[in-house]
C-alpha positions in Angstrom: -1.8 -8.9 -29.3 0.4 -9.5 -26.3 -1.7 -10.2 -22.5 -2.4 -6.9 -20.9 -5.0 -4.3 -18.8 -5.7 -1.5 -20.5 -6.4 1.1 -18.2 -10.1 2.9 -18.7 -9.7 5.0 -15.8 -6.9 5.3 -13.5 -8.1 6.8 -10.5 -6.1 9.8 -8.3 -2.6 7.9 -8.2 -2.0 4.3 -9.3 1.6 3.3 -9.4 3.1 -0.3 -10.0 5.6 -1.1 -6.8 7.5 -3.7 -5.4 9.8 -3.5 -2.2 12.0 -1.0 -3.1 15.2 -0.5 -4.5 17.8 -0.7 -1.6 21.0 0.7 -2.3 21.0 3.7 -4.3 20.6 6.3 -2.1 24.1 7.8 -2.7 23.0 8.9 -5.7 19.8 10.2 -4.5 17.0 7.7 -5.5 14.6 6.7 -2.5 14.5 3.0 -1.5 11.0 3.6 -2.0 8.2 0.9 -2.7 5.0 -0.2 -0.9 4.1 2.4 1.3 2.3 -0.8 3.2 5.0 -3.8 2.2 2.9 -6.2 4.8 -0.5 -5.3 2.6 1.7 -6.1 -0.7 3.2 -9.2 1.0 -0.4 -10.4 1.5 -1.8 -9.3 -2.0 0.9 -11.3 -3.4 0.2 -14.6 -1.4 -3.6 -14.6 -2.7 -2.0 -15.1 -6.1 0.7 -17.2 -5.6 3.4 -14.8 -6.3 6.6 -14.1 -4.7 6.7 -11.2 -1.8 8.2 -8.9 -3.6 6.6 -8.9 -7.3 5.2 -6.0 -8.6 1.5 -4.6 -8.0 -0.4 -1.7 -8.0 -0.9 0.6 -5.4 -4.0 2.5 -5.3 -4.5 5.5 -3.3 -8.7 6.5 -2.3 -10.1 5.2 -5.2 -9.3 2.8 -7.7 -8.9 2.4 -11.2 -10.7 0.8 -14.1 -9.8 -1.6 -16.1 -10.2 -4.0 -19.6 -8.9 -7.6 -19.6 -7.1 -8.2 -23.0 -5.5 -11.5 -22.0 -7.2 -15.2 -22.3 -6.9 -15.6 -18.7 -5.6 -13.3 -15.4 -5.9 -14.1 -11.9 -6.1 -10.9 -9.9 -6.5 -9.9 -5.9 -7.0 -7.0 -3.7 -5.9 -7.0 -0.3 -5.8 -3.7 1.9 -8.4 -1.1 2.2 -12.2 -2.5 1.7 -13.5 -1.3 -1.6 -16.1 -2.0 -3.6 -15.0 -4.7 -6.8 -17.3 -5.1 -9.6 -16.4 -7.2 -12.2 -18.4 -6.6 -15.5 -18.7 -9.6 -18.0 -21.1 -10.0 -21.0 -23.7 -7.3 -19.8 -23.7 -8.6 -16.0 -22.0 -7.2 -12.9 -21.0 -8.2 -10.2 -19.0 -7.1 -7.2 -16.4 -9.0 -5.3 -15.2 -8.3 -1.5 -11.3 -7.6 -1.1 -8.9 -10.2 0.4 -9.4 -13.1 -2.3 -8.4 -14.3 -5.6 -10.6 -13.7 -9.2 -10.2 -15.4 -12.1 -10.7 -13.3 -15.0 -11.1 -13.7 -18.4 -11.0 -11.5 -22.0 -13.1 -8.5 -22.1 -14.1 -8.5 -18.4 -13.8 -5.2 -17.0 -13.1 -4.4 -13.4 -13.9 -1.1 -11.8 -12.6 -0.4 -8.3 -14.3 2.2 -5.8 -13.5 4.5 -3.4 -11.4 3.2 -0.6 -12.7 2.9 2.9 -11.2 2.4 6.2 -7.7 2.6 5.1 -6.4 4.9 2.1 -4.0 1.8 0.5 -5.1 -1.0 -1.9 -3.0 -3.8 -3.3 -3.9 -5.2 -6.5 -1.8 -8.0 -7.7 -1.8 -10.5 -10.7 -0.6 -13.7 -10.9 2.9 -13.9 -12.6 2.9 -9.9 -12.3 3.5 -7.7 -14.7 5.9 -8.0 -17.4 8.2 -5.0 -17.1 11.8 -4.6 -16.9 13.3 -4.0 -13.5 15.4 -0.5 -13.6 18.0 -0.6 -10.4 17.0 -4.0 -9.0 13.2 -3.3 -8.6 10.1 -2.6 -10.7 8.9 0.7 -8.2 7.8 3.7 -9.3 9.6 7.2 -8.1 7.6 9.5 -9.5 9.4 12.8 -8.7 12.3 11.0 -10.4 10.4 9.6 -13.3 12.2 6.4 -12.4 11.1 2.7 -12.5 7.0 1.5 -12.9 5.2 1.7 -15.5 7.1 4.8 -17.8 8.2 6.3 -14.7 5.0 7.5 -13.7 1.1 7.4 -12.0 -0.9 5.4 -14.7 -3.2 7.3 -17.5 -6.4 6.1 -19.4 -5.2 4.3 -22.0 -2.0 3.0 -20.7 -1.5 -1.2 -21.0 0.3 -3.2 -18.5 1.7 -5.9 -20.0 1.5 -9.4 -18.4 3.9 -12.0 -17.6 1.1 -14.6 -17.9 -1.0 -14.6 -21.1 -3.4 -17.3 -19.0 -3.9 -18.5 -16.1 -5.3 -22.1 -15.1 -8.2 -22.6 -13.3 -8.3 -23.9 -9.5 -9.5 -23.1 -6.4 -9.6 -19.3 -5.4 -7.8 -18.0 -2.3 -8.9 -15.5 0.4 -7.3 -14.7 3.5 -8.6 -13.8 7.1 -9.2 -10.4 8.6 -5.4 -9.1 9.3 -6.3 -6.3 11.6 -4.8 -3.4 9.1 -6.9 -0.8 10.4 -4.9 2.8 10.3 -3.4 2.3 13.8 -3.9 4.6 17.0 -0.5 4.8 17.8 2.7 4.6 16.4 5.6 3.2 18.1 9.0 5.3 18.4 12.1 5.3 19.8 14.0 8.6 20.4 15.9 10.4 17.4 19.2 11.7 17.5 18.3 15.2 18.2 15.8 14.6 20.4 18.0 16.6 23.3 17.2 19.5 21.4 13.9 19.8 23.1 12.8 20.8 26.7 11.5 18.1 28.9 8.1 20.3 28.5 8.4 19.7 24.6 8.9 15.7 24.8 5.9 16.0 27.3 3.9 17.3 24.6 4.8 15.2 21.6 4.1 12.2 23.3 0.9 13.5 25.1 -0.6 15.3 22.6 -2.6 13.5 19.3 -1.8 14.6 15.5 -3.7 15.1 12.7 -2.5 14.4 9.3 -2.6 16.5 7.0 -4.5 16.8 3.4 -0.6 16.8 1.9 0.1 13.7 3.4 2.3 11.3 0.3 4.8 9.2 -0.3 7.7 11.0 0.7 5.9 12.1 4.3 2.7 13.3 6.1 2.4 16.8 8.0 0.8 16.8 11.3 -1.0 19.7 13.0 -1.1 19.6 16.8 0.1 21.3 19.9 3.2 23.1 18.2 6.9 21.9 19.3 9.2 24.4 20.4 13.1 24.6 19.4 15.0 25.8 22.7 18.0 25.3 20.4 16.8 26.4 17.1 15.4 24.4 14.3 18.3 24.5 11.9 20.8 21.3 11.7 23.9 20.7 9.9 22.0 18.3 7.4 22.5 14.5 8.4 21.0 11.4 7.3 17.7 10.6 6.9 15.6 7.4 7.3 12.3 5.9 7.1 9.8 6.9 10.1 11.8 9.5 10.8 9.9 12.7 12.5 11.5 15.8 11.8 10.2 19.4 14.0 10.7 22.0 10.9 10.1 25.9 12.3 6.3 25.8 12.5 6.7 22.9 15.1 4.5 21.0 13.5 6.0 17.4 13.2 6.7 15.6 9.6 6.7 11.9 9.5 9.3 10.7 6.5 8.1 7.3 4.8 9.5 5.7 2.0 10.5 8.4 -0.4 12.0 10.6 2.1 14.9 13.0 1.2 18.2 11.2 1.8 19.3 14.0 4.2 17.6 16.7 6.3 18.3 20.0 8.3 15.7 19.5 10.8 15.9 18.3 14.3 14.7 14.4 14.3 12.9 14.1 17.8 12.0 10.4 17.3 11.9 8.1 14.9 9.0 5.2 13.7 9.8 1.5 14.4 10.7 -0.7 11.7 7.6 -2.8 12.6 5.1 0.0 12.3 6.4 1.3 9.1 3.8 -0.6 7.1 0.8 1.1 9.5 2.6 4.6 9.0 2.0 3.9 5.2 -1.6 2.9 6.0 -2.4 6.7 7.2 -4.4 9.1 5.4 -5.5 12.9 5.1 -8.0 13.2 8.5 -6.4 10.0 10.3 -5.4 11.1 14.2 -2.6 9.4 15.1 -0.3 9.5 19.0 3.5 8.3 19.6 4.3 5.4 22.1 7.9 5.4 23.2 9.4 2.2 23.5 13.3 1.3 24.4 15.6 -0.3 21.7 14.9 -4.0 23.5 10.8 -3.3 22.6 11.3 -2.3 19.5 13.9 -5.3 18.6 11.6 -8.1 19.8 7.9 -6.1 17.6 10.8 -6.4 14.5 10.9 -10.0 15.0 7.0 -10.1 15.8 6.9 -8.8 12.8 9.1 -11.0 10.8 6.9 -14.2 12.5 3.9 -12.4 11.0 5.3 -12.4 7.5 6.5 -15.4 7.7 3.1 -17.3 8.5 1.1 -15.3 5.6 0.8 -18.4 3.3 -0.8 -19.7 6.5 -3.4 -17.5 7.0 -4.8 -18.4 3.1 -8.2 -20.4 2.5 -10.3 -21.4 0.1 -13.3 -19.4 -1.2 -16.3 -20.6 -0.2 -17.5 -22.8 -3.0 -21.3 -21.3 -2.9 -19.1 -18.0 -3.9 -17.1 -19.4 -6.7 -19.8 -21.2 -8.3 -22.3 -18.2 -7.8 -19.9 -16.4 -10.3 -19.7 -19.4 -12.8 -23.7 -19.6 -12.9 -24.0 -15.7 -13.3 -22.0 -15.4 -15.7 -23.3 -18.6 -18.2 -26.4 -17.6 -17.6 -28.4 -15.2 -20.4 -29.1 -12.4 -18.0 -29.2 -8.5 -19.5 -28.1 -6.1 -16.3 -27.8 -6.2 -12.5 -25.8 -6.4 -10.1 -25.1 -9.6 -7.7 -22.8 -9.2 -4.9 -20.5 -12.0 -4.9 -21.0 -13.1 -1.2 -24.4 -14.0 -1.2 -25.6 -17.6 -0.2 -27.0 -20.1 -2.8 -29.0 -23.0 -2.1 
């Protein structure tokens, strides 16, 4: 039997991505990926893995899942959750933002997310499957890439690259600040001289809600409504991530990763590069307001940005030993049920 997870449960929507698949556009298929590439940046660094290897990306509440492999190392990085990791009869649950070593038969159930609706989970080596267009990233309107082209199902196995893993000391990482953000950062979009100096007034003064339809391709805001002084029809031109388009209703949509490749509404501004990963980080209820900043601003938070990527392997540690060795007396010992959280002191 080749190293897998076989999927009990697989939550709302759990696709594997990457970083995307740059380039193929022309033909109509989304660069795509993480919604929150810094949160899968970091995920991967708690296992060792390149930046852009393959995870899963879990949307309000996780999945659950079987171990059929000797050995996996596994990590969750984004919104806090609650990890319990079942072995032999005994439970227990594991904060986010560190490494686990698993082993056969363990079974791993993630909770509802909180804080954030994005989760990371990563393995060590990733998961074995074939890379379609230069990426392993599920497009699920296109039934392209991922795992069979789609959100996984009970009863689905991911295959591993690893069939073990060896033992050393786990990783965590700090508090990264990843909180769904107040603001966004924008710069202004090429139509935004379609709107009155009264209608700039208000998208920058007012504060959004997003919507309950909010997905991968974009999130609907309800606010004060925008008005078109020169209609809301376009000759379609191109679209990018971040972009915010004012459809008829004047309500704005924010495009993220799998946007359309063009669009017939007017763009009035469009999201920084650097706060593309927060824009992914936003969920159905979230309020969010735009901050204009000039060209130069936004330049120098891009390479603010690229610093802070940079210096992830920096920000790793060690798990507290009392944790790691709490986990290796709990589960040698004979013990029937329970539940032990994972952080608790020892003497």
């Amino acid at each position: 039997m080749s190293a897998s997870l076989h999927v009990l449960s697989p939550g709302p929507s759990t696709t594997v991505q990457d970083l995307g698949r740059p380039g193929y556009q022309r033909f109509g298929i989304p660069v795509g990926g993480a919604l929150d590439s810094f949160g899968l940046r970091a995920a991967n660094a708690l296992v060792g893995n390149a930046p852009d290897v393959g995870a899963l990306e879990i949307v309000y509440r996780g999945p659950t899942f079987l171990v059929e492999a000797p050995s996996v190392r596994v990590a969750f990085f984004g919104s806090r959750a609650r990890i319990v990791v079942r072995r032999q009869g005994i439970a227990q649950e594991f904060p986010t933002g560190r490494s686990i070593r698993l082993l056969a038969g363990d079974v791993v159930e993630v909770g509802a997310l909180a804080g954030s609706s994005l989760l990371y989970a990563t393995v060590e080596g990733g998961f074995d499957i074939a890379p379609l267009m230069g990426g392993v990233s599920t497009y699920v309107r296109g039934g392209v890439g991922g795992w069979q082209g789609r959100a996984l199902r009970a009863g689905d196995n991911l295959p591993l690259a690893r069939e073990r893993v060896d033992e050393r000391d786990e990783a965590a990482i700090d508090d990264l600040g990843l909180s769904p953000p107040a603001w966004l950062r924008v710069v202004d979009g090429p139509q935004a001289d379609h709107f009155s100096d009264d209608g700039i007034a208000t998208f920058y003064g007012g504060e959004y809600q997003v919507g309950p339809g909010a997905d991968r391709m974009g999130v609907r805001l309800s606010g004060a409504p925008l008005r078109h002084p020169r209609g809301h029809d376009i000759v379609s031109d191109g679209i990018r991530p971040g972009s915010i388009q004012i459809p008829g209703d004047g309500q704005p949509i924010v495009l993220r990763c799998e946007h359309q490749t063009t669009g017939g509404y007017p763009k009035i501004a469009t999201v920084i590069s650097a706060d593309l990963p927060a824009l992914g980080r936003l969920g159905a209820g979230d309020k969010i307001r735009f901050k204009r900043v000039t060209l130069v601003e936004a330049e120098a938070a891009r390479r603010a940005y690229a610093l802070a990527v940079e210096k992830l392997p920096t920000r790793l540690g060690p798990v507290p030993r009392a944790d790691a060795d709490l986990a290796d007396r709990l589960c040698a010992a004979n013990l029937i049920s329970g539940v032990v959280h994972a952080r608790h002191d020892v003497d």
